[in-house]
N, C-alpha and C positions, 0 to 999 in steps of 0.2 A: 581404481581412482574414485572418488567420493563426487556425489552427483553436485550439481551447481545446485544453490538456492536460484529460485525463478520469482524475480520481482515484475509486477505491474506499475511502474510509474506514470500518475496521470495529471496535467496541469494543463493548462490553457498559454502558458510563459513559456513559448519553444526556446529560450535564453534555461529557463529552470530546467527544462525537459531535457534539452542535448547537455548539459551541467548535470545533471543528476545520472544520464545515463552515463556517460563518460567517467564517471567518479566511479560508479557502480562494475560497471563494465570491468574498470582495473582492479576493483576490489576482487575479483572472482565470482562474479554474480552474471548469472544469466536476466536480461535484462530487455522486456518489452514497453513501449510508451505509447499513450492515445494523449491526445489534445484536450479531450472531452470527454464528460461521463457515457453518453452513447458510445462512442468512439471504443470504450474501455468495455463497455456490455458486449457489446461485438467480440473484444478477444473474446473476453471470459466464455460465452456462448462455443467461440470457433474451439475455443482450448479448456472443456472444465476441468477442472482440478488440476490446473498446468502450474498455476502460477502458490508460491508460498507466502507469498506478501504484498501485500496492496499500498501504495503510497501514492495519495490521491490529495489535491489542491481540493477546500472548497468552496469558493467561490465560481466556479465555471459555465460556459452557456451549455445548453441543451438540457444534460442531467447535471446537477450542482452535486458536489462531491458530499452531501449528507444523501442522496438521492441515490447515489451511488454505495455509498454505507449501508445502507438499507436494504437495497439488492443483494449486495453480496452478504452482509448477513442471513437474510435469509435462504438463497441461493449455495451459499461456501461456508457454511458456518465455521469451520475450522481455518480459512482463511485469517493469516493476522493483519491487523489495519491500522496504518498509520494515518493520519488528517493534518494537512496544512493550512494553515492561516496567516495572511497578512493584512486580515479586518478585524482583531480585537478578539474582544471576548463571547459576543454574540454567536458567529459559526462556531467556534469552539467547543460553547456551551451543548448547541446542534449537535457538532458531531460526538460527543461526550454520552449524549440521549441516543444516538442513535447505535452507540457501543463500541466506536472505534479503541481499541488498544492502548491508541497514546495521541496525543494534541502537541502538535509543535506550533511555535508561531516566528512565524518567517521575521529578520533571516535565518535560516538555518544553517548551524554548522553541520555540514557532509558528515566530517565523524564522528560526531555525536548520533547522528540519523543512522549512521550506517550499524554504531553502536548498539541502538536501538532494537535495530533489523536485526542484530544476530543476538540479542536478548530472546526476541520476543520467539524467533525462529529454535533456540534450544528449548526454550518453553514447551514450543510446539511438538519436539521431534521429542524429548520426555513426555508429554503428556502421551504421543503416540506409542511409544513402546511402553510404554505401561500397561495401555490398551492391549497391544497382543503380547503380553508375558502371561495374562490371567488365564 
């Protein structure tokens, strides 16, 4: 049986967060959430290289999700990263600099996202076997 992809969803909107996990959850995703960008350093620390996708809000308190971008870049660099926005084009532009994968701006359609996720997720697992074919 073929392993779960393992998403990090992070927002500060527990309405987006239990919404997003539940979507996720039935799509066949294994699927953890933090509140906040600490909240989300905390997995990642408890769990590295657990998770295959990051989809993180960034507007939030403690670590703001460019804050968080930048961690896990340098931290997971093969992590892929989604950034959400419902402030325009200013975070966007942030998380854009700071190298997220892809910018969505809220609302977002689930399928679309989830679309997204299993783009960016083949990307990954080619680019991975490619790596050990050589």
């Amino acid at each position: 049986m073929a392993e779960l992809n393992r998403l990090l969803i992070v927002d500060d909107n527990q309405d987006i967060l239990s919404t997003f996990y539940e979507f996720f959850n039935s799509m066949n995703y294994e699927v953890k959430t933090a509140s906040d960008g600490f909240a989300a350093v905390k997995l990642l620390k408890d769990k590295p290289n657990f998770f295959d996708c990051l989809i993180t809000d960034l507007v939030m308190p403690n670590i703001s999700g460019v804050g968080l971008i930048s961690i896990v870049k340098k931290e997971y660099p093969d992590m892929k990263i989604i950034a959400m926005t419902g402030y325009g084009d200013q975070p966007g532009a942030l998380a854009s600099e700071a190298e997220a994968d892809c910018v969505l701006f809220k609302p977002i359609d689930l399928f679309k996202i989830e679309n997204i996720v299993a783009q960016l997720l083949i990307t990954k697992d080619n680019s991975n076997s490619k790596q050990t074919d050589d």
